[in-house]
C-alpha positions as CSV (number, residue, x, y, z in Angstrom):
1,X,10.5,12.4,-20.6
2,X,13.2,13.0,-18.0
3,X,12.8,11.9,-14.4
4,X,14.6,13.0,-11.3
5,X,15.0,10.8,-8.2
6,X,15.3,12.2,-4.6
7,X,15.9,10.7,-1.3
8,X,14.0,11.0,1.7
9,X,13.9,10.2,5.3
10,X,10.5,10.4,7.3
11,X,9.2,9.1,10.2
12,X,5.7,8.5,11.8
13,X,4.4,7.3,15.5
14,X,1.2,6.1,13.7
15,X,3.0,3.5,11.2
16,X,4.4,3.0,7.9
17,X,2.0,4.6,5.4
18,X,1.8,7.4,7.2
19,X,6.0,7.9,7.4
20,X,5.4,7.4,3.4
21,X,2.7,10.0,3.3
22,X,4.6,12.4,5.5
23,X,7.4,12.3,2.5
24,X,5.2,12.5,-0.5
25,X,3.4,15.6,1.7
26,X,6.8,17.2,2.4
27,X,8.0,16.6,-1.2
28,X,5.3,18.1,-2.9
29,X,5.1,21.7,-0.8
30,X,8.6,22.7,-3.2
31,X,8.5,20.0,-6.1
32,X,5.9,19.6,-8.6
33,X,4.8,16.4,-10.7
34,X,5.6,13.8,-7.9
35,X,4.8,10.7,-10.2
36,X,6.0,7.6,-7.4
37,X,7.9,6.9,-4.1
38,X,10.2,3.6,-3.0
39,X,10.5,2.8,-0.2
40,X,14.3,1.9,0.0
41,X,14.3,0.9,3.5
42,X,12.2,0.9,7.1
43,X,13.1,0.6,10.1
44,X,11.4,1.0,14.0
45,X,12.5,2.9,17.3
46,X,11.6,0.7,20.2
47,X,11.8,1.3,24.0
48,X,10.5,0.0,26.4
49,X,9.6,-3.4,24.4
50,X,7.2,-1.8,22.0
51,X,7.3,0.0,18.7
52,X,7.3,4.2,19.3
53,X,8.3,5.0,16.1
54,X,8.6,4.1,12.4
55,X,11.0,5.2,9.8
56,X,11.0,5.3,6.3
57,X,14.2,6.5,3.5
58,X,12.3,6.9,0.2
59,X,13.5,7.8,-3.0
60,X,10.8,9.8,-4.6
61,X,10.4,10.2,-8.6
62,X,9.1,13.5,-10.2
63,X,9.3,14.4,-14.1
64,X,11.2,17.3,-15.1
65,X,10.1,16.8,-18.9
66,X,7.2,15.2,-20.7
């Protein structure tokens, strides 16, 4: 089996999992067989004192073989 890593950036007002989920989602409308995602690093926008946005860079596994 071969597997192919890509990175990702997405980002979410609602949290975390949903940055993640926004990848995966993106991901998958041009790449097929999307087995895992990493999440290689987070990180928040803040203004005013309080959390407005969350970021995710992901690096996303699909198989190109089995």
């Amino acid at each position: 089996m071969i597997v192919k890593v890509i990175e990702v950036i997405a980002s979410s007002e609602k949290g975390i999992e949903d940055a993640m989920q926004k990848a995966v989602t993106e991901v998958s409308k041009t790449v097929r067989n999307v087995d895992s995602v990493f999440v290689k690093d987070i990180k928040a926008h803040v203004q005013d004192g309080k959390i407005t946005t969350y970021g995710v860079i992901c690096k996303i596994s699909f198989r190109v073989t089995d």
